[in-house]
N, C-alpha and C positions, 0 to 999 in steps of 0.2 A: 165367122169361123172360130172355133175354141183357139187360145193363144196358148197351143202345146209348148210351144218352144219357151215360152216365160214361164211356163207352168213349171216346166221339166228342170230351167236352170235353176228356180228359186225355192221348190220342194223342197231342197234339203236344208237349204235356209231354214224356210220356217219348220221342220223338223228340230233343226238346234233350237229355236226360240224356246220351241213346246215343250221341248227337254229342259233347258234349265230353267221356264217358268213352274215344272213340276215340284212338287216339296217333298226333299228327300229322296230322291225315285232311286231306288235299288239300282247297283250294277247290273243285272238282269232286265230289268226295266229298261236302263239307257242300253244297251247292245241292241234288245229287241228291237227296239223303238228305232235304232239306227239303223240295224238291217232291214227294217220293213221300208224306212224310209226311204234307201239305196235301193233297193229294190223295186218298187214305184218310180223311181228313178229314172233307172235302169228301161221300165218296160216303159213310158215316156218317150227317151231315147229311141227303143225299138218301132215308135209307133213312127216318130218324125224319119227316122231309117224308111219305113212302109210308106210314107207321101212321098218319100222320094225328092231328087232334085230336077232340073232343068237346065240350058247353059244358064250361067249365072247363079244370080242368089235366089234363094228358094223362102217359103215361108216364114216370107216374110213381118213383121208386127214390129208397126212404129207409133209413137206419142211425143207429143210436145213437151219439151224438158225445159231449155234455156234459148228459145226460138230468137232475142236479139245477136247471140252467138253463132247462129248456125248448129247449135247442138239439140240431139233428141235422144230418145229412147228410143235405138232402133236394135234389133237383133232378126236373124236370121242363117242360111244354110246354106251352104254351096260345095260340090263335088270333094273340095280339099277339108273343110270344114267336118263334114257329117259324120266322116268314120273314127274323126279322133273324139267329136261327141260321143259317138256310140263307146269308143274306147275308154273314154274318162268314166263314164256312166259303169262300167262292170269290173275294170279297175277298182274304184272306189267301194261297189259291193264289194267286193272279195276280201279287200284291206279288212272293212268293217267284220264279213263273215271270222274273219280269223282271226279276229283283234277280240272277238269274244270272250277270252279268257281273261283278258285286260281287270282288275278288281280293282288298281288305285286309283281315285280317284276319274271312277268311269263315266261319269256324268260330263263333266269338262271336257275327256278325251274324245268319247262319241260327238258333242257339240263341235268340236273344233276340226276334225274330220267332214263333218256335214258340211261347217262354213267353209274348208275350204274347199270341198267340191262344188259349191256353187259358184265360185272364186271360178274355177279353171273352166267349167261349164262358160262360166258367161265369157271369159277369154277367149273361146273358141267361135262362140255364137253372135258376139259384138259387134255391130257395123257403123258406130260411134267411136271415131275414137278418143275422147273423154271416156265414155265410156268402159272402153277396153281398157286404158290408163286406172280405172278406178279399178275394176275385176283383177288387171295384174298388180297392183301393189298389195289386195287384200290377199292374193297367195301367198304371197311373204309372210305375213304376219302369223297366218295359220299354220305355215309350217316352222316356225321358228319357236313357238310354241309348243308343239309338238315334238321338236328333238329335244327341246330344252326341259318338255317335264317328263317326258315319258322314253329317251333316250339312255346310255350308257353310259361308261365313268366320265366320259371328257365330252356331253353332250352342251356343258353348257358355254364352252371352247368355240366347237363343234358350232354350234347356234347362233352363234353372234358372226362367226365366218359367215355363215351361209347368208345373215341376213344384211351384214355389211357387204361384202359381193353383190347381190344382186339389188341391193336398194339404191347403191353406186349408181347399177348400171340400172338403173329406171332412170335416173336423171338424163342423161343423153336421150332415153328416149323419148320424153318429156321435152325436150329443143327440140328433135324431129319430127312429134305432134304438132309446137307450136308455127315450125317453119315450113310444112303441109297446110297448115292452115291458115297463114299469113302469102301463101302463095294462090291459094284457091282464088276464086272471081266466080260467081258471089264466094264469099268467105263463109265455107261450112265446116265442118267436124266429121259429113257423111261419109264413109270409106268408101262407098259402092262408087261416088264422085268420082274419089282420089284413084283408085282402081280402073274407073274409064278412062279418065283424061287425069294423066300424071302432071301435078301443078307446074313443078319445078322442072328447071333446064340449068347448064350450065354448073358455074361453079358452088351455085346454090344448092342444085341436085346432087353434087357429090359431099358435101360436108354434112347435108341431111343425112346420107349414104354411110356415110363414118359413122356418124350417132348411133344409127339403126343397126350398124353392125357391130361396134363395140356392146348396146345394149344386148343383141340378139347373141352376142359370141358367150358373153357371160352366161347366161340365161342356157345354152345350150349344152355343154359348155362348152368350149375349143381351148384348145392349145392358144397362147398360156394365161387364160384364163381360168384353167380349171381345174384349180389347186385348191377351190370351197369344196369338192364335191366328194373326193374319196373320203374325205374325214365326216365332214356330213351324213354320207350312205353309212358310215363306218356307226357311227354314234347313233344315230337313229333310232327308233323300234322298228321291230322287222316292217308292220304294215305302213310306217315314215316311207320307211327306204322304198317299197311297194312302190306307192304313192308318186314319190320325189322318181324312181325312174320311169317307170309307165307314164306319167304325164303331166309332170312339169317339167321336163324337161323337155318335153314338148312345145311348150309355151313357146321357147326360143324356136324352136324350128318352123312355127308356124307362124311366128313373126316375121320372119326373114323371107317368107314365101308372101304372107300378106301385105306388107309393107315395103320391103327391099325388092323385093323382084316385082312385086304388082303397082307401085306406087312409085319406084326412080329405077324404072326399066334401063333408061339409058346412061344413066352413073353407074350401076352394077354391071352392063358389061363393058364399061370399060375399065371395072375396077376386077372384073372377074379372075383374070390371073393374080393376084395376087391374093386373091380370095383360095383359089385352086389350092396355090402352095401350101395356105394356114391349113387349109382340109386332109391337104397329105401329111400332111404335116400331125396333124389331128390324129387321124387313121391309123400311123404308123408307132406314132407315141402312146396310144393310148392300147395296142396292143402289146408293143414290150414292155410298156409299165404293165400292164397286168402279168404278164408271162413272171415278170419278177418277185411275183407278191405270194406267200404260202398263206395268208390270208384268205378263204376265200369267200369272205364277202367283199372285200379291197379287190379281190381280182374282180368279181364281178362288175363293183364299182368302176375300174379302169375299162372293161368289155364296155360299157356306156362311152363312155369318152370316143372309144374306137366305133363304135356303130354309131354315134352321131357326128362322125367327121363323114361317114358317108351320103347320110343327109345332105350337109352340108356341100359335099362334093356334086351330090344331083341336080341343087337347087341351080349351083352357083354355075354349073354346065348348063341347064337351063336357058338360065339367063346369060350367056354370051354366045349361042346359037341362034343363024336364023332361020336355021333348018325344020320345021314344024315337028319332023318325027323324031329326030333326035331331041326336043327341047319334049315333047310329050312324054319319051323313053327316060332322061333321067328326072322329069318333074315326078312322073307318076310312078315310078321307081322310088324318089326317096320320099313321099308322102306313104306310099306303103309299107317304105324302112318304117317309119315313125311307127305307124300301128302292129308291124314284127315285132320291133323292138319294145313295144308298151307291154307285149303278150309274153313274148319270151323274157324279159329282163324281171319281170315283177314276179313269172315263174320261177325262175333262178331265185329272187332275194326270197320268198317266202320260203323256200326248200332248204337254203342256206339257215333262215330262223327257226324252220324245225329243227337241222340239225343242231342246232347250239343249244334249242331248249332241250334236247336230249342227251347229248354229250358236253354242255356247256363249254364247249370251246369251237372256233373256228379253224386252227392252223390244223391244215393238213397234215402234217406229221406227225401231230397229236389223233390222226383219226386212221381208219383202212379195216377192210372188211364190211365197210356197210349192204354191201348187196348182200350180202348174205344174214346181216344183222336187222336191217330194216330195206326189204328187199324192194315194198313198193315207194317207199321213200327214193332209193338207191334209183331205180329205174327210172323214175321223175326225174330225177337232175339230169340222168343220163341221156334224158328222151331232150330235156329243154336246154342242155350242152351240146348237141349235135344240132338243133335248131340254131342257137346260137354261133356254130364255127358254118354255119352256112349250107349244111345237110340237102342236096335234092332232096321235093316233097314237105319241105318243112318251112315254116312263113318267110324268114330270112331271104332263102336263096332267090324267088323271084324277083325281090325288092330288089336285093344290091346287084344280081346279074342286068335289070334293066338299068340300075345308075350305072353301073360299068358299061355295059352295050350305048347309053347317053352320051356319058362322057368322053369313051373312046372317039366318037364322030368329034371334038372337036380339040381333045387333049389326052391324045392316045397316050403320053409317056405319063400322065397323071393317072389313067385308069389303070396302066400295066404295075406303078408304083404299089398304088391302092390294093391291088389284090393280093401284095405278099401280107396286107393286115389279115386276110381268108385265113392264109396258111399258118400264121404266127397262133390266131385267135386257135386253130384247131390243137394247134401243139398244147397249150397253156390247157384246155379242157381234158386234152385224151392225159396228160398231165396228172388233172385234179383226180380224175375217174380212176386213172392208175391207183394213184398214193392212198385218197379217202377210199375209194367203194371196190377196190380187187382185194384178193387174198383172204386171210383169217383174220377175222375179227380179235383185237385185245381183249382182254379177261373182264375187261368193265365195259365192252361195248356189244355182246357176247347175247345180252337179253335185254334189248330193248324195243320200246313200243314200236308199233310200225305205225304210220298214218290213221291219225282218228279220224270220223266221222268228220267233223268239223273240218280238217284242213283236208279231206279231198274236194270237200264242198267248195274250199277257196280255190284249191290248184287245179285241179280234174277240168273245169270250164276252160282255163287259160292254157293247156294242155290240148285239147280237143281242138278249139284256133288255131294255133298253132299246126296241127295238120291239116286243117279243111285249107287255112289262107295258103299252107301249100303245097294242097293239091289242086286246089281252086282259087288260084288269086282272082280271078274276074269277075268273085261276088264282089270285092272291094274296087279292083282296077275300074268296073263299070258308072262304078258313079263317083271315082274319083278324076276320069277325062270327061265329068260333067261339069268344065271350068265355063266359062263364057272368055 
């Protein structure tokens, strides 16, 4: 059988090689060469979507790596796995499609985009974990490269935050690899193993447990670890910031699902309240930071913070239930936050980087009248701000109403907590929509472009998700309750 799934994560790979093995190749050149590459991708992605999964791990493909170890090359697919592939894979087009305009130094920038989408690809798809350990430290790298050359005044600040933050937190998780794997009998690296039969017990289980959740809190980020990320998003280039919310910040979220909750089942729920707390805690703070900010790509930035405290609230309800329908209600609830949030938040940053390449500023006060001045710009933010504050009909709402419906079955004063972040998040958008896009345009915002060609291509896909996942969540919910 063809090995799609390696095919798919390491395409882009070798797209970067072919690109800076070219001599000289035009900016033109490297875009094209990148969108076509993303794009191949992308329909890769769409085909392992089409084989579909089964309970458990799917399509699968393994090889002999460091066999005295217990390590291989293994990768493959499974219900929670698939749709943040499919995610990562059109994410990354879109960055690329919009980033076309890019002319400094375009050849390194396309290359380092492609590496790092095979980076977060193989993240998702790894069933080694050496394996996964290597895929997530190479994210770092790419993207710290990436704020640092092709970011804004205080990117190179900005860059060393992000990659001291989260290089920190690879180390812990690197003790929780080696103490999964020092627990094992035979002693292997295999995840699917560590996923059936969970090694550890006792108080081994729980300090693996800390590692995994200090790495995965960072990585996510939570309260109060996540003080790399507004400056980060802030500093960025728009298709960085894309990127960095759509799906690395995933990494963390699908760590803590694959590792924390599938591999020391019985450490996390005993740790799970006070897991709860950090989540409302998350939730709540990363809505009235945003409400506070006339920035709005720093609000936007904070809206992350707050819709990945709910994740975190589904996963962590999850695992201290042993009720099957509520533990399926908030798993598959905030695995489908993550893919809302990839769809909606990378909408938002890209709408936010047209507005600033248009009016070169971001503070709200500095802007208003844009519905009338760039009116399908205007209605973009508008349509992917009401997704965002949790809109029926739009991806959001069915994700976090099932982690809320989850969570209530076992920590009703934390679900009822949680939802004043619904209410806070709406104020802060109908807010933005106010001040930037109601009333009369200022005298210099009066005539400007509306959405080129180019950036409907990027936003109009992520737009369109965004309604179908919610009018239709059960094209995703269907093979995301395909866990084993």
């Amino acid at each position: 059988m063809l090995p799609l799934v390696s095919i798919t994560v390491f395409l882009p790979l070798l797209g970067a090689l072919v690109l800076v093995a070219l001599p000289r190749s035009s900016a033109r050149t490297a875009h094209r060469l990148g969108v076509g590459v993303a794009a191949l991708t992308f329909i890769g992605a769409l085909w392992i979507w089409a084989r579909g999964v089964g309970d458990g791990f799917s399509q699968v493909e393994e090889v002999e790596w460091i066999p005295s170890l217990g390590a291989a090359y293994r990768v493959g697919v499974d219900g929670i796995s698939l749709p943040l592939l499919l995610l990562t894979a059109l994410v990354f087009l879109v960055a690329l499609v919009f980033s076309s305009k890019v002319e400094a130094r375009a050849t390194s920038y396309v290359a380092l985009f492609l590496l790092l989408e095979t980076a977060s690809l193989g993240v998702f798809v790894a069933l080694d974990m050496v394996l996964f350990y290597v895929f997530w430290d190479v994210t770092l790298v790419g993207m710290y490269f990436i704020i640092a050359g092709w970011g804004y005044a205080d990117r190179q600040r900005a860059a060393i935050t992000f990659f001291l933050y989260t290089l920190l937190g690879s180390l812990p998780l690197l003790l929780a690899i080696l103490a999964l794997y020092l627990g094992s009998d035979p002693r292997t690296f295999d995840m699917r193993v560590m996923v059936d039969s969970p090694p550890l017990a006792g108080l081994a289980a729980m300090l693996t447990l800390v590692a995994l959740l200090v790495a995965f809190a960072i990585k996510t980020p939570v309260f109060p670890f996540h003080t790399w990320l507004p400056a980060a998003h802030v500093e960025a280039p728009t298709a960085g910031s894309v990127v960095l919310a759509g799906v690395m910040l995933k990494l963390g979220t699908y760590g803590l699902v694959r590792f924390a909750l599938q591999m020391t089942p019985d450490a996390y729920r005993s740790a799970a309240t006070v897991v709860i707390v950090v989540a409302v805690i998350t939730v709540l703070y990363g809505a009235l930071a945003a409400l506070a900010q006339s920035d709005l790509k720093r609000m936007v930035a904070y809206t992350s913070v707050n819709h990945m405290g709910y994740v975190v609230l589904g996963v962590t309800a999850a695992a201290a239930t042993s009720d099957a329908g509520a533990r399926s209600l908030a798993l598959n609830g905030a695995v489908l936050q993550m893919v809302s949030h990839g769809l909606v938040t990378s909408a938002l940053f890209l709408l936010v980087g047209m507005i600033q390449d248009r009016t070169g500023t971001r503070e709200m006060g500095e802007l208003g009248g844009l519905l009338r001045s760039v009116p399908r710009l205007g209605w973009a933010f508008v349509l992917a701000a009401f997704a965002s504050l949790g809109l029926p009909g739009l991806a959001h709402f069915p994700a976090e109403f099932q982690v809320f419906l989850g969570t209530f079955e076992v920590y009703p004063v934390a679900a009822a907590l949680s939802v004043l972040g619904i209410a806070i998040t709406a104020a802060l958008y109908l807010r933005a929509i106010q001040v930037a896009f109601l009333g009369e345009p200022p005298e210099r915002l009066a005539s400007l472009p509306d959405l080129s060609p180019r950036e409907l291509w990027a936003v109009v896909p992520l737009l369109l998700l965004t309604i179908l996942v919610g009018i239709a969540p059960r094209l995703v919910l269907d093979v995301i309750s395909r866990v084993g």
